[in-house]
Gaussian input, Z-matrix of N, CA and C with variables (Angstrom, degrees):
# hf/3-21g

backbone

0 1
 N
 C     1     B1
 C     2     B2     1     A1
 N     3     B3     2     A2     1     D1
 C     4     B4     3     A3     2     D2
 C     5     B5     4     A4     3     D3
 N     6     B6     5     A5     4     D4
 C     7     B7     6     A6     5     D5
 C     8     B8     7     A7     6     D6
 N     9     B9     8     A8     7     D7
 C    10    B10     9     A9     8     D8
 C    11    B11    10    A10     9     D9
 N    12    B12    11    A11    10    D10
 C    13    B13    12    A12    11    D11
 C    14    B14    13    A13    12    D12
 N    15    B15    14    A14    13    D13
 C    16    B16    15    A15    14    D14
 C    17    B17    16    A16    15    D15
 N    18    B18    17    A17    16    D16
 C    19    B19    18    A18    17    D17
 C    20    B20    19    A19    18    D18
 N    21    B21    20    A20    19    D19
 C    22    B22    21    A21    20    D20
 C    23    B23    22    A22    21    D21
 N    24    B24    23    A23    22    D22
 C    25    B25    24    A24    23    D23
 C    26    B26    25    A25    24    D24
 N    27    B27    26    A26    25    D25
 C    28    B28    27    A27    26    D26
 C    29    B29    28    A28    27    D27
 N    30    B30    29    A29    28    D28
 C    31    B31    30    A30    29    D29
 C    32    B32    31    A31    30    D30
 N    33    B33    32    A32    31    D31
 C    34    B34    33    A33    32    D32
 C    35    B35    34    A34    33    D33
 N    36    B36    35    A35    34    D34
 C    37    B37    36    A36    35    D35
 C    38    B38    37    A37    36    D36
 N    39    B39    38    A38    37    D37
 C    40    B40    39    A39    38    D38
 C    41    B41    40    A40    39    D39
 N    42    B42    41    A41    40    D40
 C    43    B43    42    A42    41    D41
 C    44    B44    43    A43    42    D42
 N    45    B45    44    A44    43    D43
 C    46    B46    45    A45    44    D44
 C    47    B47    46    A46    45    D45
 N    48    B48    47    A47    46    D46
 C    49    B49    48    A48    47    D47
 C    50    B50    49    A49    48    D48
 N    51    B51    50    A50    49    D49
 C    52    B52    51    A51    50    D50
 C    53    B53    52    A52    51    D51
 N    54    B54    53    A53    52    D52
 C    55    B55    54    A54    53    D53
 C    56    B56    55    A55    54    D54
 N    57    B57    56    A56    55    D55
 C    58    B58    57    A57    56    D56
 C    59    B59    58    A58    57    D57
 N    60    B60    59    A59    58    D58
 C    61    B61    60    A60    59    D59
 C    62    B62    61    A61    60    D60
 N    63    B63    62    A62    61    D61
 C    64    B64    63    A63    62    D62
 C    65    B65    64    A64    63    D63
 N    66    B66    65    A65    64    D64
 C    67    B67    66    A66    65    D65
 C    68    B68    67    A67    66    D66
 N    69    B69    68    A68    67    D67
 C    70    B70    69    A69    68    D68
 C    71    B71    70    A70    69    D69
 N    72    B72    71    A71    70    D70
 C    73    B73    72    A72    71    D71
 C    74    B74    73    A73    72    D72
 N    75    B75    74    A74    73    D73
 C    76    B76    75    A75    74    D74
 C    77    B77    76    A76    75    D75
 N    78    B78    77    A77    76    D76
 C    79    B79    78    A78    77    D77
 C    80    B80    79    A79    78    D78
 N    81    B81    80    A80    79    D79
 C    82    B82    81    A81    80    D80
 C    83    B83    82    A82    81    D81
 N    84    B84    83    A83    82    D82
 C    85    B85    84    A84    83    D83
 C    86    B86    85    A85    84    D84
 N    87    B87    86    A86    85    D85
 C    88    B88    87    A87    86    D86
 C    89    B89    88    A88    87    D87
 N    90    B90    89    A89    88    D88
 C    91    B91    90    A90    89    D89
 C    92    B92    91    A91    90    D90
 N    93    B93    92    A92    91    D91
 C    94    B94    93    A93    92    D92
 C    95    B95    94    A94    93    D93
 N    96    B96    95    A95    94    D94
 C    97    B97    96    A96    95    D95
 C    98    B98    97    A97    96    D96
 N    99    B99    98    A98    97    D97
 C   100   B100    99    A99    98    D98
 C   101   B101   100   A100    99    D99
 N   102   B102   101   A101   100   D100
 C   103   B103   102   A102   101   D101
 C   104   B104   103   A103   102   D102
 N   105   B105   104   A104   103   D103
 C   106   B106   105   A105   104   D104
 C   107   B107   106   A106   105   D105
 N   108   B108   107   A107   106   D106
 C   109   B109   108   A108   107   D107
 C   110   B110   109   A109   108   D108
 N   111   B111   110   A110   109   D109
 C   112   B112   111   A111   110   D110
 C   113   B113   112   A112   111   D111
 N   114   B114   113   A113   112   D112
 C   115   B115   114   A114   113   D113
 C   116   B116   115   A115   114   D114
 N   117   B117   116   A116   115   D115
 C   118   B118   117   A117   116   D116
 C   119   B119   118   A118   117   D117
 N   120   B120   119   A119   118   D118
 C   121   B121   120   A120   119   D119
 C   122   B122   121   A121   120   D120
 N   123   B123   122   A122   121   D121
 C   124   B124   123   A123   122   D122
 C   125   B125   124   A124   123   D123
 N   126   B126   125   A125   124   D124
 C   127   B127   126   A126   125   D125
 C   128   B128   127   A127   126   D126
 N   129   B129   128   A128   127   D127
 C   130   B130   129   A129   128   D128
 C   131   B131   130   A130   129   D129
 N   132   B132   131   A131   130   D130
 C   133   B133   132   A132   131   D131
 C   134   B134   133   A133   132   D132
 N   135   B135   134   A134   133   D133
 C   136   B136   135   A135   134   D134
 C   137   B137   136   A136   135   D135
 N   138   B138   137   A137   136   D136
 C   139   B139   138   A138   137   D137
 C   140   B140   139   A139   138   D138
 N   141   B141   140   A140   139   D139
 C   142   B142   141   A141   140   D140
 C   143   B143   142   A142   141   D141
 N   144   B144   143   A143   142   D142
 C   145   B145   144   A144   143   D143
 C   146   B146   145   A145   144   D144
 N   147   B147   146   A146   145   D145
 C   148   B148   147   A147   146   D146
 C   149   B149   148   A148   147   D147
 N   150   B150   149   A149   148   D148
 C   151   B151   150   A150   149   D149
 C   152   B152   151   A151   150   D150
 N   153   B153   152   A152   151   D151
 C   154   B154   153   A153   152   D152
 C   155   B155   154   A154   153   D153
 N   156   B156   155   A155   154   D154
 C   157   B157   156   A156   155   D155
 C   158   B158   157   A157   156   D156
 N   159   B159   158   A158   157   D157
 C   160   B160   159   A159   158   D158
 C   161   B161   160   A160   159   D159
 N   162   B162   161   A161   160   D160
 C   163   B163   162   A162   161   D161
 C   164   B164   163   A163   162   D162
 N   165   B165   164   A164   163   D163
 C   166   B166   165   A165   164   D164
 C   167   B167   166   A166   165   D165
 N   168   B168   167   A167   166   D166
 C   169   B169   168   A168   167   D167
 C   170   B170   169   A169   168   D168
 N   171   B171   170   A170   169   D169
 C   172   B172   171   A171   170   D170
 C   173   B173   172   A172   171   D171
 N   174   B174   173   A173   172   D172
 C   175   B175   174   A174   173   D173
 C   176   B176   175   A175   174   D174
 N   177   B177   176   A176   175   D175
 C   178   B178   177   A177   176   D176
 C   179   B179   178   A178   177   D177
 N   180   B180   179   A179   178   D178
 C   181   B181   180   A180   179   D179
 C   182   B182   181   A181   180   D180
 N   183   B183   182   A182   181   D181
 C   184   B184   183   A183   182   D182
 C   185   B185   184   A184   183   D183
 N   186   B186   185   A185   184   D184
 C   187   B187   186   A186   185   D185
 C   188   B188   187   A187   186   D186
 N   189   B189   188   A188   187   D187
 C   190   B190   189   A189   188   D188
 C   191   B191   190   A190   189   D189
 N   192   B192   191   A191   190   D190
 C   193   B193   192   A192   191   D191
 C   194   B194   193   A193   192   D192
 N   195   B195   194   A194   193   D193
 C   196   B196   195   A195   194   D194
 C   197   B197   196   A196   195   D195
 N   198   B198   197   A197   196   D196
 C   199   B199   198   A198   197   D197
 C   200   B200   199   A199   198   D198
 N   201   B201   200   A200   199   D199
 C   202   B202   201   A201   200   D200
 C   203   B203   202   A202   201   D201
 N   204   B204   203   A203   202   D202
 C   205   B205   204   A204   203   D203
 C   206   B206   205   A205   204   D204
 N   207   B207   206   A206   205   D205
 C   208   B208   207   A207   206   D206
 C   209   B209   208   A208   207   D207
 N   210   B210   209   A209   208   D208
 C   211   B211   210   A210   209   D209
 C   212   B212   211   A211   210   D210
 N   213   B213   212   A212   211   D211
 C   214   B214   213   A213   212   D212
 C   215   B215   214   A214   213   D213
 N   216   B216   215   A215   214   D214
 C   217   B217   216   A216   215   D215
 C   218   B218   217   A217   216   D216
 N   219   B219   218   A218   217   D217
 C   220   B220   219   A219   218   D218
 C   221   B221   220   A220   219   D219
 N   222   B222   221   A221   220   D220
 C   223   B223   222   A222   221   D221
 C   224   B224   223   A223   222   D222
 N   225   B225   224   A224   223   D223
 C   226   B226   225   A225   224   D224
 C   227   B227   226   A226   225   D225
 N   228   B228   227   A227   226   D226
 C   229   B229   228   A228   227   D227
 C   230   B230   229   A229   228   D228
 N   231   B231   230   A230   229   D229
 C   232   B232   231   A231   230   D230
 C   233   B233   232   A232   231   D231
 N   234   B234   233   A233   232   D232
 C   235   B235   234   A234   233   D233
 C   236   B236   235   A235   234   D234
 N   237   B237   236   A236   235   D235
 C   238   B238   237   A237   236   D236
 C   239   B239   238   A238   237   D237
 N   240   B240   239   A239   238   D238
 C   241   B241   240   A240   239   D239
 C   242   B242   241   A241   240   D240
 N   243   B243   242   A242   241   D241
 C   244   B244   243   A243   242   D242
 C   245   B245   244   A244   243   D243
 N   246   B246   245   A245   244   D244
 C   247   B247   246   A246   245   D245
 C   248   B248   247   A247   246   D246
 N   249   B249   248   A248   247   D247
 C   250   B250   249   A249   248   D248
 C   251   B251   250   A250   249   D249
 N   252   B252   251   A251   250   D250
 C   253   B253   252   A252   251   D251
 C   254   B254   253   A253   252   D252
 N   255   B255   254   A254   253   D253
 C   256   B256   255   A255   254   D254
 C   257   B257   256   A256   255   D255
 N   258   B258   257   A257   256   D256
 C   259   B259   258   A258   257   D257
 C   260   B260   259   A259   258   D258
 N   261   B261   260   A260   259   D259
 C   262   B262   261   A261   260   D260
 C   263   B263   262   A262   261   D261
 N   264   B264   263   A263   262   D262
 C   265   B265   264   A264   263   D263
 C   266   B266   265   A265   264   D264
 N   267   B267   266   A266   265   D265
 C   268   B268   267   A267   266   D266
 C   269   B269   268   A268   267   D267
 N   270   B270   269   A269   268   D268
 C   271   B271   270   A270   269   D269
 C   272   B272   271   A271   270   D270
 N   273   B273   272   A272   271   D271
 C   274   B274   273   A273   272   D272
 C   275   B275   274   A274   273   D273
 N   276   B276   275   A275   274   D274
 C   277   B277   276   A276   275   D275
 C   278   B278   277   A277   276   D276
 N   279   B279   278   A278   277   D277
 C   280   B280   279   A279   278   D278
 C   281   B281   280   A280   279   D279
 N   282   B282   281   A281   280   D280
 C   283   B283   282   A282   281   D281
 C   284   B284   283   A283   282   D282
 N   285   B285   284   A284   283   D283
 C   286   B286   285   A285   284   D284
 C   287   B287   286   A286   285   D285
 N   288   B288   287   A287   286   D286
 C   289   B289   288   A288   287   D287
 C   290   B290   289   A289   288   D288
 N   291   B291   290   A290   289   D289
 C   292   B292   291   A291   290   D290
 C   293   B293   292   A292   291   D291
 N   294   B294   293   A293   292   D292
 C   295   B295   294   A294   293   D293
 C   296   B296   295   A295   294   D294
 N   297   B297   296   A296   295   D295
 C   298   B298   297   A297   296   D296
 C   299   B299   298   A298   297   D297
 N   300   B300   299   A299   298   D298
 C   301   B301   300   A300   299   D299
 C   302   B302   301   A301   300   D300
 N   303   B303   302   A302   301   D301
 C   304   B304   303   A303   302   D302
 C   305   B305   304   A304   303   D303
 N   306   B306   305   A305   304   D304
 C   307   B307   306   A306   305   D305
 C   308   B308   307   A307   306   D306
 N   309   B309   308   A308   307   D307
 C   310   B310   309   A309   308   D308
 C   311   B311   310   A310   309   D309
 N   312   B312   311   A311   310   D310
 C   313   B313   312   A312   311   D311
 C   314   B314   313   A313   312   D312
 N   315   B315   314   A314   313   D313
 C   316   B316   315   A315   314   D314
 C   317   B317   316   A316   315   D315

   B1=1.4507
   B2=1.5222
   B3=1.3440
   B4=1.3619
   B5=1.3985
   B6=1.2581
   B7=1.2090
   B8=1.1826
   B9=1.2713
   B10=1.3359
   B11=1.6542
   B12=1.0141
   B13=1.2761
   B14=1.6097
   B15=1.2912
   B16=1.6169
   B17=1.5832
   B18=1.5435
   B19=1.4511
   B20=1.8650
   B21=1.9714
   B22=2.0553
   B23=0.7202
   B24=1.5146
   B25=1.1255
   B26=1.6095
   B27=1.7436
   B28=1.3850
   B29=1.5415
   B30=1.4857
   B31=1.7406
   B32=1.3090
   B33=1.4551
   B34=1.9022
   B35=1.8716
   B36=0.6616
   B37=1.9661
   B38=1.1507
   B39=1.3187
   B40=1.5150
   B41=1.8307
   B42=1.1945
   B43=1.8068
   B44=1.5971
   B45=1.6003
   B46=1.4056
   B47=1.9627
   B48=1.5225
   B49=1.6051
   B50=1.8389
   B51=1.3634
   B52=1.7795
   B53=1.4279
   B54=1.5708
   B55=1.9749
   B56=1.0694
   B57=1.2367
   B58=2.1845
   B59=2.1793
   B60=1.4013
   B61=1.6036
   B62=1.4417
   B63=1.3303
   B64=1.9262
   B65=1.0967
   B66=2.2887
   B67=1.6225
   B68=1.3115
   B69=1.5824
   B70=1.6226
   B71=1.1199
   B72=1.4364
   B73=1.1525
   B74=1.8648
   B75=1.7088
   B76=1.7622
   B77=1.2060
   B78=1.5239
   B79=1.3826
   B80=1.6084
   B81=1.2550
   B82=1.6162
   B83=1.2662
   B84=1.7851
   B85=1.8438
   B86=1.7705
   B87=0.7627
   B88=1.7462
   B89=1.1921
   B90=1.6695
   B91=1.3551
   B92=1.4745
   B93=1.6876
   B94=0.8834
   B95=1.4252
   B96=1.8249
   B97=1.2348
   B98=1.2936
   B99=1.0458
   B100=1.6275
   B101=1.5944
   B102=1.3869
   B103=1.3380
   B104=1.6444
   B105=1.2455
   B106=1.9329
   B107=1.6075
   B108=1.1906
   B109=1.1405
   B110=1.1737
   B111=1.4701
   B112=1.3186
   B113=1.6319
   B114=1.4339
   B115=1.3679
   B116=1.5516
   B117=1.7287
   B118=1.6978
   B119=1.5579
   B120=1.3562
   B121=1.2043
   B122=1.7543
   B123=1.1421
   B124=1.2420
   B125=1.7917
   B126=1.4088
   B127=1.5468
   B128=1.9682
   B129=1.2806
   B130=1.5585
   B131=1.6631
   B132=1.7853
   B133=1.6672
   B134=1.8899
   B135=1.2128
   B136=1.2074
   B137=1.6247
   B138=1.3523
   B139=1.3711
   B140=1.6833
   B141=1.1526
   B142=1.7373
   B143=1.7866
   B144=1.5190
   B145=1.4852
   B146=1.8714
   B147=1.3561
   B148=1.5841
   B149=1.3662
   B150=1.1600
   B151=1.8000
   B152=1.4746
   B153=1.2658
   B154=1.4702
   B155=1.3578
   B156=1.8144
   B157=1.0277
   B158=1.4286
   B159=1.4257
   B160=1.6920
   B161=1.7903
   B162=1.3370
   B163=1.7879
   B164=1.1206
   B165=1.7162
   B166=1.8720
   B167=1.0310
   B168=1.4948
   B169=1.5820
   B170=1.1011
   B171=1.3776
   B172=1.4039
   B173=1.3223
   B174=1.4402
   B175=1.6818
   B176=1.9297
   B177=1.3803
   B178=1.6608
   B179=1.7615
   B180=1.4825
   B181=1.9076
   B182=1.1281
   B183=1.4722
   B184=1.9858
   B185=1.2583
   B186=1.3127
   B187=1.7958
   B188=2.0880
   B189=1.4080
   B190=1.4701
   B191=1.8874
   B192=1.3017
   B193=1.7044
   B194=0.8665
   B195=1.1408
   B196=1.8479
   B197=1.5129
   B198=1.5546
   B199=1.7295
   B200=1.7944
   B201=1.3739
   B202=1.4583
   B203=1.3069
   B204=1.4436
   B205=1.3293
   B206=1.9817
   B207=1.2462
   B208=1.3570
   B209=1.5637
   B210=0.8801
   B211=1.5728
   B212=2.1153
   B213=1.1313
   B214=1.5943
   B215=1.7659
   B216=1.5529
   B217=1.5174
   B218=2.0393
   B219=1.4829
   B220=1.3496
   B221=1.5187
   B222=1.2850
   B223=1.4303
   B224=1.2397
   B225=1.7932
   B226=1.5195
   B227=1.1905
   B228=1.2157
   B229=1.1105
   B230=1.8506
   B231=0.9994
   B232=1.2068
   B233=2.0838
   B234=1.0892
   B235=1.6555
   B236=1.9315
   B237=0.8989
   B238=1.9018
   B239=1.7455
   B240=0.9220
   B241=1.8935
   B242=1.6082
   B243=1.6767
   B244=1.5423
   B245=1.8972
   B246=1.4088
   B247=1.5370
   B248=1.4403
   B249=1.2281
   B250=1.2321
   B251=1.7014
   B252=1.6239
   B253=1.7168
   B254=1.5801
   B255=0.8480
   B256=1.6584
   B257=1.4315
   B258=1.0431
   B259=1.4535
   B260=1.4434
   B261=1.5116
   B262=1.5731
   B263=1.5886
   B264=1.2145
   B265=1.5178
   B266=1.7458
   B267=1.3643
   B268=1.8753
   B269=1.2624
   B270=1.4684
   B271=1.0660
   B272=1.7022
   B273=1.1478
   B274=1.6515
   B275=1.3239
   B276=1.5024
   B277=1.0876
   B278=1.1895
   B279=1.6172
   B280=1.4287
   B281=1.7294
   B282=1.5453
   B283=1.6196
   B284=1.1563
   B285=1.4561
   B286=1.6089
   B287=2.0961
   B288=1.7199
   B289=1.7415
   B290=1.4241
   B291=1.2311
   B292=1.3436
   B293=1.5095
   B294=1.3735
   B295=1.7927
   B296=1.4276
   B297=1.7323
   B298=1.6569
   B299=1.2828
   B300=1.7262
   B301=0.8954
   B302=1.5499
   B303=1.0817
   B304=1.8866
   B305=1.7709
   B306=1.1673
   B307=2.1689
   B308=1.9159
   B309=1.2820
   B310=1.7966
   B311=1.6296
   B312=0.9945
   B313=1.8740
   B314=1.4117
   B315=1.7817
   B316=1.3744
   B317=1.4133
   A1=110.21
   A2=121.94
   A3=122.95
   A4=121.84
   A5=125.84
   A6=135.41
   A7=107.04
   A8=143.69
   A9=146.97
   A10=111.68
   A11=139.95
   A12=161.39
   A13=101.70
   A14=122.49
   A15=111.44
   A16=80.50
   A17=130.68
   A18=127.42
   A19=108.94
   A20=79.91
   A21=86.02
   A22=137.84
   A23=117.78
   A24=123.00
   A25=140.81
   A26=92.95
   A27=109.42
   A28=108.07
   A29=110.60
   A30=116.97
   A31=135.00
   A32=71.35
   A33=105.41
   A34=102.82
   A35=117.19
   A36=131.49
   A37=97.61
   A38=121.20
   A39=145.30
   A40=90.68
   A41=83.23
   A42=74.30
   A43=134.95
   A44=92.53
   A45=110.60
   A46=117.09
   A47=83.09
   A48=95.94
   A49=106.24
   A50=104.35
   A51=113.69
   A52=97.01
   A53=111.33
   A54=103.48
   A55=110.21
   A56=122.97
   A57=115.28
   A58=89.99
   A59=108.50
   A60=90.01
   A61=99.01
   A62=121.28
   A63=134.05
   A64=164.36
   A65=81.97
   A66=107.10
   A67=67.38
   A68=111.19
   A69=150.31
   A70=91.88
   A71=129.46
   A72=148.79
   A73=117.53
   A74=83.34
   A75=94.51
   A76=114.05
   A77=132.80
   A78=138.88
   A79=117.16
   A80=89.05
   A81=112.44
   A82=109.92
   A83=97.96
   A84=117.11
   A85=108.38
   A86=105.96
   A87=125.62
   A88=103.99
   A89=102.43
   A90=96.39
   A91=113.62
   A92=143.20
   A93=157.92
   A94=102.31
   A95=113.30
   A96=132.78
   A97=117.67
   A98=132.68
   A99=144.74
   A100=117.13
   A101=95.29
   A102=108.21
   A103=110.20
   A104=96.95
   A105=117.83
   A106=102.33
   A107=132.05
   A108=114.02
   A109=147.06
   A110=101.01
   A111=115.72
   A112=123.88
   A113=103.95
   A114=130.45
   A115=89.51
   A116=108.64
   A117=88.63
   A118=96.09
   A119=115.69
   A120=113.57
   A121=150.45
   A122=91.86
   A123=136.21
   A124=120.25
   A125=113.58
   A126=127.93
   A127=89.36
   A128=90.55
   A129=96.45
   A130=102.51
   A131=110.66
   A132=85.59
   A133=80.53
   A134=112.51
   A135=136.29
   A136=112.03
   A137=101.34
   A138=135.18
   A139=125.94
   A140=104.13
   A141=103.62
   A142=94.27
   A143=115.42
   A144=144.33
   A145=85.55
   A146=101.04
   A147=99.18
   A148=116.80
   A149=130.26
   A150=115.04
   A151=103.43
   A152=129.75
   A153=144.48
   A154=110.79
   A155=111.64
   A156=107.23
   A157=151.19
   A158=95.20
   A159=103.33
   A160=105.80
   A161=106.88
   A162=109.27
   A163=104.13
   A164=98.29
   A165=93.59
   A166=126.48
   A167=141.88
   A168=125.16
   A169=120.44
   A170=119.39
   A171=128.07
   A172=138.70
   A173=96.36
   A174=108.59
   A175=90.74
   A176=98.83
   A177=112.26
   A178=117.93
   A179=86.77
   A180=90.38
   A181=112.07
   A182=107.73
   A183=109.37
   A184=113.83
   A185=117.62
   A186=119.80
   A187=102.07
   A188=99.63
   A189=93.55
   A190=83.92
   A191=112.93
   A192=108.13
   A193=114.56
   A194=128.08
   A195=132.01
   A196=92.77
   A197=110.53
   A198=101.55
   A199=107.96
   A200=105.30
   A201=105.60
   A202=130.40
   A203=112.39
   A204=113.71
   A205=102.20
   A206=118.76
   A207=118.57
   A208=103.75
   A209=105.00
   A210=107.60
   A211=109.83
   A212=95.40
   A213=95.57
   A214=104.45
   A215=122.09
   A216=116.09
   A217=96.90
   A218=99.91
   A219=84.43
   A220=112.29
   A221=108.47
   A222=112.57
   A223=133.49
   A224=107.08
   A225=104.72
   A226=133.11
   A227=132.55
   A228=111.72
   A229=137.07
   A230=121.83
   A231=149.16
   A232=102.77
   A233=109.02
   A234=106.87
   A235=88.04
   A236=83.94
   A237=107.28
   A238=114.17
   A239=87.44
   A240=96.84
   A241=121.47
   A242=100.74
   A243=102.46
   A244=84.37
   A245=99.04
   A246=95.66
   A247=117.36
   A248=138.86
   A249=123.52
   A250=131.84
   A251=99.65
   A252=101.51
   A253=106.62
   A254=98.80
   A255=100.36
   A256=126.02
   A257=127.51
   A258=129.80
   A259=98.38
   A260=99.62
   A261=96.63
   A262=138.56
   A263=105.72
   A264=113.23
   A265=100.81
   A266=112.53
   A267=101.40
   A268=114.05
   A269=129.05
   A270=114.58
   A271=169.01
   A272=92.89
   A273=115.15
   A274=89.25
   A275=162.03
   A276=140.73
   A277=131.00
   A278=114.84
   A279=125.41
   A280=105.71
   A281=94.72
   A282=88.29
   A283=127.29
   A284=108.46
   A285=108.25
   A286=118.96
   A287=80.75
   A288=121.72
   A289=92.92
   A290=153.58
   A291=172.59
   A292=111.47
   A293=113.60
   A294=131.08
   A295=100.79
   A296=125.02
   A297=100.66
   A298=117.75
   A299=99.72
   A300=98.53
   A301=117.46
   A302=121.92
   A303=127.05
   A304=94.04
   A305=88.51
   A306=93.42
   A307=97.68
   A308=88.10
   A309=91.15
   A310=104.98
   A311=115.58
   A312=128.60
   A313=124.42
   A314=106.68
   A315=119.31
   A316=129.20
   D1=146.80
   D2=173.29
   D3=-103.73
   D4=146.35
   D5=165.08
   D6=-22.00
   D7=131.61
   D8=141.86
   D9=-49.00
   D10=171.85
   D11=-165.59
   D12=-116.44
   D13=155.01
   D14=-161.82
   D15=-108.67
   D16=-25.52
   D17=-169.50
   D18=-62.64
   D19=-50.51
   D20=161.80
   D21=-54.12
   D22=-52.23
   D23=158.99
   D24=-19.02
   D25=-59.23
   D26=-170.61
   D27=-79.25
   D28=-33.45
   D29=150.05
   D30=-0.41
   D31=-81.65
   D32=-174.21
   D33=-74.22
   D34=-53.93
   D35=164.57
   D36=-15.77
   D37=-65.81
   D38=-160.96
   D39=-76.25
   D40=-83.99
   D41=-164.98
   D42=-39.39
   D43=-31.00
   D44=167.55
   D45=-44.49
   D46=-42.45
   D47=-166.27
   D48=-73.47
   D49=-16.82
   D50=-162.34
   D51=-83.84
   D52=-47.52
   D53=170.81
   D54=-89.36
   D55=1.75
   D56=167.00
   D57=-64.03
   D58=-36.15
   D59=-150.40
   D60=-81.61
   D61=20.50
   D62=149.61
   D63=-175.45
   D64=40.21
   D65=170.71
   D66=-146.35
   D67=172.77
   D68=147.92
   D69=-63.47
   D70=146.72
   D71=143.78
   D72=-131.52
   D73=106.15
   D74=-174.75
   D75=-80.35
   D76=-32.68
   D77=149.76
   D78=-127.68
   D79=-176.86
   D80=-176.01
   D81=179.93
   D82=129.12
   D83=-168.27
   D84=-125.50
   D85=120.59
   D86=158.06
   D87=-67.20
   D88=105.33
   D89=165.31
   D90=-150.78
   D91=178.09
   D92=-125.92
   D93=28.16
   D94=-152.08
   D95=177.77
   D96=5.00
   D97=-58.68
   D98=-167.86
   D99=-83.42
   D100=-22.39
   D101=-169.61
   D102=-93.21
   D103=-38.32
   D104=176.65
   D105=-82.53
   D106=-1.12
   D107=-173.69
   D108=75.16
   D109=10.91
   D110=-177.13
   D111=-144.12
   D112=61.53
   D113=-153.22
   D114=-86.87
   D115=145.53
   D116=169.07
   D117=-129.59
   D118=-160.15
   D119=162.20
   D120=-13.48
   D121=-72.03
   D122=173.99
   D123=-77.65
   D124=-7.57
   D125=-148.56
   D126=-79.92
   D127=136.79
   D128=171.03
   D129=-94.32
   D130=165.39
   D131=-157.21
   D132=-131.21
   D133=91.10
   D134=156.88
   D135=-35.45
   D136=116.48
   D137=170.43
   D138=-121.59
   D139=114.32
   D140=176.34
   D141=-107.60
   D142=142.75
   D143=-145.71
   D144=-141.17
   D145=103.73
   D146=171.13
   D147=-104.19
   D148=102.13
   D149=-158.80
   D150=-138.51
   D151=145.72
   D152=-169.75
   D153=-82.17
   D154=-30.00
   D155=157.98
   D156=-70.47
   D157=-7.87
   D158=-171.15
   D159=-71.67
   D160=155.31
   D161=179.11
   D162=-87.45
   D163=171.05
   D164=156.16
   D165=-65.55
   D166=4.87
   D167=153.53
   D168=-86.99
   D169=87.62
   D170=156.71
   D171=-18.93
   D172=-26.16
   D173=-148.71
   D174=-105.46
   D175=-28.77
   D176=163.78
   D177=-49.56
   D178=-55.10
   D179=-168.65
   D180=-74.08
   D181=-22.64
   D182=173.73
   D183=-81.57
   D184=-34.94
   D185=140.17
   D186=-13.86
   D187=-71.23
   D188=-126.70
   D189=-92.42
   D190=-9.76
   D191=167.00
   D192=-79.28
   D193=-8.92
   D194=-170.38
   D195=-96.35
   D196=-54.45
   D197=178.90
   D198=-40.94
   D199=-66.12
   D200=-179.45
   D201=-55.60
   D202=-13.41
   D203=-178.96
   D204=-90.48
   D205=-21.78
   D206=174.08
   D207=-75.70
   D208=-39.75
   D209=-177.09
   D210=-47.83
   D211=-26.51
   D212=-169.38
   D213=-125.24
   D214=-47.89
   D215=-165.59
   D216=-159.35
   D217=106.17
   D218=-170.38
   D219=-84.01
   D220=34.27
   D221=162.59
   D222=-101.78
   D223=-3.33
   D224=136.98
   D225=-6.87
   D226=122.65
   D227=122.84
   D228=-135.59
   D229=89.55
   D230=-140.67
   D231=-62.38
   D232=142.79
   D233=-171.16
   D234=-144.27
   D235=109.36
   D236=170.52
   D237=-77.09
   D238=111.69
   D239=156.81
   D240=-149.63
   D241=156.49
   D242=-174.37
   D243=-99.09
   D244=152.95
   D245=173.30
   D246=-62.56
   D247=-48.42
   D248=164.00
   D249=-30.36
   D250=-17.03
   D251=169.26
   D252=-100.73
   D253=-32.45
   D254=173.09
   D255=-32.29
   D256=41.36
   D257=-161.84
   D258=-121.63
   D259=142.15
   D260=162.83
   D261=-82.89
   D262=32.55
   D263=168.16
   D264=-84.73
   D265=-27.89
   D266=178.61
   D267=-90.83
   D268=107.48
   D269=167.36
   D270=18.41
   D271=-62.56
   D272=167.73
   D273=-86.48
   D274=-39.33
   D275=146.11
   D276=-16.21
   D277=-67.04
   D278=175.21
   D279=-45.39
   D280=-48.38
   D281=-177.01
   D282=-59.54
   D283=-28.92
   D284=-163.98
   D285=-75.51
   D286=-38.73
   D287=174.44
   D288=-58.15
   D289=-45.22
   D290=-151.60
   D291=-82.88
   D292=-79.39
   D293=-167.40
   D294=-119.89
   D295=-16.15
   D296=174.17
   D297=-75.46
   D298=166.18
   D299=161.00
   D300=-122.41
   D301=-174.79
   D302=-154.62
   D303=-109.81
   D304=111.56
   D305=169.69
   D306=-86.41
   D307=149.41
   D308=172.04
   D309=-76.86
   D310=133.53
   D311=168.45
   D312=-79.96
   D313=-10.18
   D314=166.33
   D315=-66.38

């Protein structure tokens, strides 16, 4: 795993805090590009948002992380799950469980 970036860091900190003020958020993972260490220019900075609150429309809450993620760095890019999907039988799971890394939610 690589060092996070303190700019990402402080990013994600922030953004974390913008959907705390209207979902729970029990975790949150840094992952691809930023996470492997090999972020470039151009690198979008992948975030998975694990929250109890989100519904079954998926396609809703990435709606409303993408709003929040424009609101602050549109290089978000935000990946929604309820913990019950969070499992590593899906893919981007394996990946995340794999090379992410864990932002604090505090």
């Amino acid at each position: 795993m690589a060092e996070v970036p303190v700019e990402i860091e402080n990013i994600l900190r922030k953004y974390i805090a913008r959907v705390k003020q209207r979902k729970q958020v029990s975790k949150a993972y840094l992952y691809g590009s930023y996470a492997k260490g090999s972020a470039g220019r151009w690198s979008d900075i992948d975030i998975a948002i694990i929250s109890p609150d989100f519904s079954h429309d998926l396609f809703d809450e990435r709606v409303f992380l993408m709003k929040e993620a424009l609101r602050l760095d549109d290089r978000i890019e935000p990946s929604p799950f309820r913990p019950e999907d969070f499992t590593l039988d899906n893919p981007l799971v394996n990946e995340i469980s794999s090379s992410g890394i864990e932002i604090s939610t505090d």
